[in-house]
C-alpha positions in Angstrom: -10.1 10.9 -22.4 -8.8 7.5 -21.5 -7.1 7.0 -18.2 -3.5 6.7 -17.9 -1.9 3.1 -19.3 -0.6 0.6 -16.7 3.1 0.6 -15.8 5.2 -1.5 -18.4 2.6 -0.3 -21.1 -0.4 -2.6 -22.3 -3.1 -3.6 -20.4 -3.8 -4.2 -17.0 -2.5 -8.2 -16.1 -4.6 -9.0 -13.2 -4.1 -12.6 -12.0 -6.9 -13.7 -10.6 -8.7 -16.4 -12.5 -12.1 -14.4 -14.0 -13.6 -17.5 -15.2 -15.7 -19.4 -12.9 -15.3 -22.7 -14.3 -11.7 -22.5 -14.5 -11.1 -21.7 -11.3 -13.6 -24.2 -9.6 -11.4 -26.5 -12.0 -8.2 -25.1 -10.9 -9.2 -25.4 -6.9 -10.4 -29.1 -7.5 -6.4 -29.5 -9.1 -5.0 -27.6 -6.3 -6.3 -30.4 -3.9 -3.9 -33.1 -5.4 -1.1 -31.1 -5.9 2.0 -30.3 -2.9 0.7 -27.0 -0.8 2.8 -24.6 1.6 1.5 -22.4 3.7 3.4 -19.3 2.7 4.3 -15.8 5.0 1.6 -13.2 5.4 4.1 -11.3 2.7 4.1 -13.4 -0.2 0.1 -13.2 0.3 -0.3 -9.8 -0.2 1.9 -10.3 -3.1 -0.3 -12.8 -4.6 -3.8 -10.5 -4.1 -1.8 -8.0 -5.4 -0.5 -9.7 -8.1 -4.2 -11.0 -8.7 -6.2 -7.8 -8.5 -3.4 -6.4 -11.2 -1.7 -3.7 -8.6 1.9 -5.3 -9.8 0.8 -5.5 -13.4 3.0 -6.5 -15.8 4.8 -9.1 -13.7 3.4 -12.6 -13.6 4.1 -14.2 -10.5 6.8 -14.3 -7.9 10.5 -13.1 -8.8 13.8 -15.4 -8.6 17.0 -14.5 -7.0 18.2 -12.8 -9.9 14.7 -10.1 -10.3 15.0 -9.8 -6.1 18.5 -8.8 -6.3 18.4 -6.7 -9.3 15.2 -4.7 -8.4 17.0 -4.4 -4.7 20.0 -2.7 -5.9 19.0 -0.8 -9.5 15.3 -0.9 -9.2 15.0 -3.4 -12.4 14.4 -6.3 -13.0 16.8 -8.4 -14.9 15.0 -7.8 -18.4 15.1 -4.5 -17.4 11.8 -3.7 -16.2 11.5 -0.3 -13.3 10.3 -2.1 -10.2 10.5 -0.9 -6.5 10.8 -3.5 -4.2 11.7 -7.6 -4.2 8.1 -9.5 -5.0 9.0 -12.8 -3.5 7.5 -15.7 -2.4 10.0 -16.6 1.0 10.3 -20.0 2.6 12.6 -21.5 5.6 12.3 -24.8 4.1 11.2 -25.7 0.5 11.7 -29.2 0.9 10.8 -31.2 -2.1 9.8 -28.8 -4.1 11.9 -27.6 -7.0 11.8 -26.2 -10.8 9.1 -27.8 -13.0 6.7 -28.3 -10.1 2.9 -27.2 -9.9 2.0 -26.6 -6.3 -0.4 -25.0 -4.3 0.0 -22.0 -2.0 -2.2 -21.7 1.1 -3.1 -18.7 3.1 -2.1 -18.0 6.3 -4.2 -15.4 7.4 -7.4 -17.7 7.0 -9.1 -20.5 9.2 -7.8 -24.1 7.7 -5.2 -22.2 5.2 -7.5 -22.4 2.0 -5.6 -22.5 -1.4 -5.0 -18.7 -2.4 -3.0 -19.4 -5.6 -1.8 -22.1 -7.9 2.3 -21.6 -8.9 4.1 -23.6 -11.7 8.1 -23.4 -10.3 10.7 -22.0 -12.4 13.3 -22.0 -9.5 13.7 -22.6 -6.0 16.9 -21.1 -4.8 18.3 -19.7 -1.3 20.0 -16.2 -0.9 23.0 -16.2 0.9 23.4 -13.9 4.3 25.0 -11.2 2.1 22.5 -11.2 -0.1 19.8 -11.1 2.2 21.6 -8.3 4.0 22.4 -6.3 0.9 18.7 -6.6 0.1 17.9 -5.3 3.3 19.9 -2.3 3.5 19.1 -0.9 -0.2 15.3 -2.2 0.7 14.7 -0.3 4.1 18.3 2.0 4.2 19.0 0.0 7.6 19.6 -3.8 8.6 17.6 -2.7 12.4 15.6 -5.9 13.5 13.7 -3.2 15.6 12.2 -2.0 12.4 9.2 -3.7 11.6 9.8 -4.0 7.8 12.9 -5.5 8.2 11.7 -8.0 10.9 9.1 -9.2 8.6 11.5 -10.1 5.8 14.2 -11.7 7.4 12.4 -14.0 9.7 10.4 -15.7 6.7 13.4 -17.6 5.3 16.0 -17.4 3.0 14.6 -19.4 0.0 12.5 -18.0 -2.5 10.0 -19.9 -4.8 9.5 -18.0 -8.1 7.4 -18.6 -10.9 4.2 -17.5 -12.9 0.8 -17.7 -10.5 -2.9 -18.0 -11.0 -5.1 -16.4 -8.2 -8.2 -18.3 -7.0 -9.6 -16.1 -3.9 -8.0 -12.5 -2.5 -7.5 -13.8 1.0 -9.8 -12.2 3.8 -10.1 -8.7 2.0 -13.0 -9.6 0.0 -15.3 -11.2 3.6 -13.5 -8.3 5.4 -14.1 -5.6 4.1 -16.8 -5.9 1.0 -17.3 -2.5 0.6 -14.0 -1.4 0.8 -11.5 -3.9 -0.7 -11.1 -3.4 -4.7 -8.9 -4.5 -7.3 -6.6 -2.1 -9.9 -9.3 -3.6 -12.2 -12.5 -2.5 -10.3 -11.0 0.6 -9.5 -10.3 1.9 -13.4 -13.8 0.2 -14.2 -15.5 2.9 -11.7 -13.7 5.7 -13.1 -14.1 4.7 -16.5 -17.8 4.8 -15.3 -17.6 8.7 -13.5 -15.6 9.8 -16.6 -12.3 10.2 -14.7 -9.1 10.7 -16.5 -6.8 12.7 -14.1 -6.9 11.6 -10.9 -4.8 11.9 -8.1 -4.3 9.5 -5.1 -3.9 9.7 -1.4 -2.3 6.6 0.4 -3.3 6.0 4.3 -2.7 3.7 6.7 -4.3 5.6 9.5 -7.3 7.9 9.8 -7.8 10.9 7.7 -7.7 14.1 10.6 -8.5 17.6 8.6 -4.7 18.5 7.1 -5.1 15.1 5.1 -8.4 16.4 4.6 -7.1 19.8 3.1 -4.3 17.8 1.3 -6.3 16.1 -1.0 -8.6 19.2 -1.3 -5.4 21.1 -2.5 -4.2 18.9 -4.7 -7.6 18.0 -6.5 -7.3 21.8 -7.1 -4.0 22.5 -8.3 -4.1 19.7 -10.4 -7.6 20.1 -12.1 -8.3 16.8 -11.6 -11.5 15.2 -11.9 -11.6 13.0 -8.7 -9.7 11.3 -5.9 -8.5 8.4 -4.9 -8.7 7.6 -1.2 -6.4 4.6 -1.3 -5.8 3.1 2.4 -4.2 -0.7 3.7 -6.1 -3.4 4.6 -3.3 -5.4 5.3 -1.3 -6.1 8.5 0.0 -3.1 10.4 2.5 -2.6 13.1 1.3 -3.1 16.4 -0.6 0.1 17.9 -1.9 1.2 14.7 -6.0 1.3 14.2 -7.2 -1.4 12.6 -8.8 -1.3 8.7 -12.6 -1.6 9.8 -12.0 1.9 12.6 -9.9 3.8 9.5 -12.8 2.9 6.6 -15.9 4.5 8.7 -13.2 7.4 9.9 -12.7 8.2 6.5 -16.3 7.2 4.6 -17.6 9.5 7.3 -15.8 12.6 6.5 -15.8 12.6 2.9 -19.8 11.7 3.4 -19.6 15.7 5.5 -16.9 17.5 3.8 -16.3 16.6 -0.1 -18.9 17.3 -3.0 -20.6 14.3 -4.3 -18.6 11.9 -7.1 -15.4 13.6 -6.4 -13.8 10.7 -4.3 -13.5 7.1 -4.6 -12.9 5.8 -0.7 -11.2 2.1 -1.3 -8.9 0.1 -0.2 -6.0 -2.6 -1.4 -4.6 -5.9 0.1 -1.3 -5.5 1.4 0.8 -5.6 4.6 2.5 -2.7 5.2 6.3 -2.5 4.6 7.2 0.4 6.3 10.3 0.9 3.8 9.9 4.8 3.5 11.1 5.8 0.0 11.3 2.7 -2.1 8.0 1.9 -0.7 6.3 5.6 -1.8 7.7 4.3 -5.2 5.8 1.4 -5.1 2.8 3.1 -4.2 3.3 5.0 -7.5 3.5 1.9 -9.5 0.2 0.4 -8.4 -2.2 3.5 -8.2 -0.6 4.1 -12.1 -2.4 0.7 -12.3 -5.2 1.8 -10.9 -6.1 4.4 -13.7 -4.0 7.2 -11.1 -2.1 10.0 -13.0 -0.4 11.9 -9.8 0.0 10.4 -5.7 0.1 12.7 -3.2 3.8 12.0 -1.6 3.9 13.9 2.0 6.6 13.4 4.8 8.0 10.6 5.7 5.5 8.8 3.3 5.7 4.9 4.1 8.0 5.8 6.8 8.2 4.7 10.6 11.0 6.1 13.0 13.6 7.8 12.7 14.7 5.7 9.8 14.0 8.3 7.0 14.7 11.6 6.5 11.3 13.5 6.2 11.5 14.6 2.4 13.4 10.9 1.4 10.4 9.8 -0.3 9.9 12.5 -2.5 13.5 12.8 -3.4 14.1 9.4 -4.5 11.6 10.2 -7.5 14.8 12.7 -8.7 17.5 10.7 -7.6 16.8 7.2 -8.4 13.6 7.2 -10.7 14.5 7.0 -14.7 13.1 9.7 -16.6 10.6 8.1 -17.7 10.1 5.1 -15.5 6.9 5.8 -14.9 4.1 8.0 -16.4 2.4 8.5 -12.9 3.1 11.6 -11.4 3.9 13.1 -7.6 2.4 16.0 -6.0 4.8 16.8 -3.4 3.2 17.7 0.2 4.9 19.5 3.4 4.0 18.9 6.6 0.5 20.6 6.8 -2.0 22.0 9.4 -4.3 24.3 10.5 -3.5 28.4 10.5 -4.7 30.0 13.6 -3.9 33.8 12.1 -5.1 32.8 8.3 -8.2 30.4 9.9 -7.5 27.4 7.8 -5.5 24.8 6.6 -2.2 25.4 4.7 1.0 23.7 3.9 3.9 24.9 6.6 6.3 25.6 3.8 3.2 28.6 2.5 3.1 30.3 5.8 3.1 33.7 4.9 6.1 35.1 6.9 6.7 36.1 10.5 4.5 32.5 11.3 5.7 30.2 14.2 5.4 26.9 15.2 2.9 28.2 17.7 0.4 29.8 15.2 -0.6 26.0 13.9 -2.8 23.3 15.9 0.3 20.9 16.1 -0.6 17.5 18.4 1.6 14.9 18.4 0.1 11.6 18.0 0.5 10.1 21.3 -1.4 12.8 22.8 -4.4 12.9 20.5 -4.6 8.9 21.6 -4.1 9.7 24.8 -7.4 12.6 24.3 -9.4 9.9 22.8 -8.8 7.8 25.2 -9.9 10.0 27.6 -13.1 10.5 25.5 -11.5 14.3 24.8 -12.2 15.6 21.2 -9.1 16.8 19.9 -9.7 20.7 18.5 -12.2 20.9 15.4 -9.3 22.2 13.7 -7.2 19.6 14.1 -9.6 16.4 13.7 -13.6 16.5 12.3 -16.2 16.2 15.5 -17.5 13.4 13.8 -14.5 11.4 12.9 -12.9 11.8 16.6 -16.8 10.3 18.1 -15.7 7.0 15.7 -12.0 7.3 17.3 -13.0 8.0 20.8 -15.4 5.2 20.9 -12.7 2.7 19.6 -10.2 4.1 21.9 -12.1 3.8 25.0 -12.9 0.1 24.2 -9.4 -0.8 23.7 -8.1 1.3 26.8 -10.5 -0.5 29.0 -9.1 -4.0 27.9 
């Protein structure tokens, strides 16, 4: 069977320029046309635009797309889409529709040329707008929240316009082994014979209910393999970096899962913390990646208080168009260990007469508190060989 066709229908529109000679021809152009350095934002958008995660859009969206996705999740030709895909300045100076300029990276040494964009509009939202935006975005306007710091402190005018792709930032150095586009991805399933596949988004470390989770669902669905999708991109601060997650979670599907049943990889993107609109994002780009279900848990994408726990599962009935998307959810509850039944299980399953008290429940500032100590958390709360790789990174950062 063939794998699931990209959202918007067609085939996958990766950005990125394949040809060799082209590009080398394209980076020699790039050097004589105007460059700004553009927000860590608008390059994930561009690697993600380039590795064909955002298929079918083409570049970076004008006022109109941002404020039409923002409040009725389409663009204005009508295309479903999530979240805003912008390309946000302070100042554009000179620059203005009809223009070809270059974009460099920020997150690299000497800011390198990432992409190549030909200007269809340079405009600047207003405060309202950026505030509407904001609120239907991340459901609060909270400069404490770190989604909503990070897009209202890059400016208020966006560039928009059609891009070519010439490098995927630091992803591809970083993190060779790891780092794979929508295109890769559905070329190694193609490869195992894949056709239903479910994903699992992460941004942290995989203890043993994310374990069980994906177990569960590669069960109940039938499906031939899983997707072990986590964020290489920029993280709140705290949070464990990319390089500490990857040998966390190559090390227990190594122990614990059968051979050619998961694909551990990883996208580039910084995280936007918006809770449900970004869980429905998550389902647009593993559709791209050949994905026919994502695992959606609590709080999925969430951080806070902001979102109610079940928000980003409920959004896919309340907001969603039948028929928006041809990706599917499996929808998780909070799950963890069983002391009476001796194993994992979702909470809501609990046979009744269970407690709170018959789970393994740690929070997460005392497991980092145990590793830091060099204490394993339980084995049935976290694999003895995935807390080592914790409780080794813990204890060098707790001693700095």
């Amino acid at each position: 069977m063939a794998l699931i066709e990209p959202h918007g229908g067609g085939n996958l529109k990766p950005l990125f320029v394949m040809d060799e000679a082209q590009r080398a021809d394209l980076a020699k152009e790039a050097l004589t046309l105007p460059s700004i350095v553009i927000s860590s934002a608008a390059a994930g958008n561009a690697v993600m635009l380039g590795g064909g995660y955002f298929t079918p859009l083409e570049g970076f969206m004008n006022k109109a797309d941002a404020l039409g996705v923002a409040t009725d999740l389409k663009t204005a030709s009508g295309l479903f889409w999530p979240t805003p895909v912008l390309n946000m300045v302070e100042d554009a100076g000179a620059i203005k529709a009809g223009d070809r300029i270059a974009l460099r990276d920020p997150n690299v040494a000497g800011n390198p040329v990432l992409a190549i964009q030909d200007v269809k509009a340079v405009e600047t939202f207003t405060d309202d707008e950026m505030a509407l935006m904001t609120q239907k975005v991340y459901r609060t306007d909270d400069m404490a929240h770190p989604g909503v710091k990070a897009f209202n402190t890059v400016g208020k005018t966006c560039i928009s316009g059609p891009i070519k792709v010439l490098n995927y930032s630091y992803f591809e150095k970083d993190f060779p082994g790891t780092f794979r586009t929508a295109y890769q991805i559905r070329e190694e399933m193609e490869k195992l014979g894949w056709s239903k596949v479910v994903a699992f988004q992460t941004r942290n470390p995989m203890h043993r209910a994310h374990e069980e989770l994906c177990r569960m669902a590669y069960n109940d669905l039938k499906c031939d393999g899983i997707l072990i999708h986590m964020l290489l991109g920029k993280l709140k601060a705290g949070d464990i970096p990319a390089d500490v997650r990857d040998a966390c979670i190559r090390k227990m599907v190594e122990l614990y899962f059968e051979p050619n049943t998961v694909l551990v990889t990883g996208y580039g993107f910084d995280m936007l913390y918006a809770g449900p609109r970004e869980a429905v994002l998550h389902a647009v780009f593993r559709q791209n990646t050949g994905c026919t279900h994502l695992i959606v848990g609590r709080d999925h994408a969430g951080v806070g208080d902001y979102y109610g726990g079940f928000d980003a599962q409920t959004i896919f009935d309340e907001e969603v168009p039948a028929g928006a998307l041809k990706i599917e959810i499996y929808r998780a509850d909070h799950t963890a260990y069983s002391k009476v039944l001796n194993k994992v299980i979702m909470m809501k399953d609990a046979p009744e007469g269970h407690t709170k008290e018959d789970f393994v429940l740690l929070s997460g500032t005392k497991v980092r508190e145990m590793l830091g100590q060099g204490i394993a958390p339980p084995p049935e709360f976290s694999r003895p060989e995935v807390a080592k790789i914790l409780m080794d990174y813990y204890q060098i950062v707790d001693k700095k």
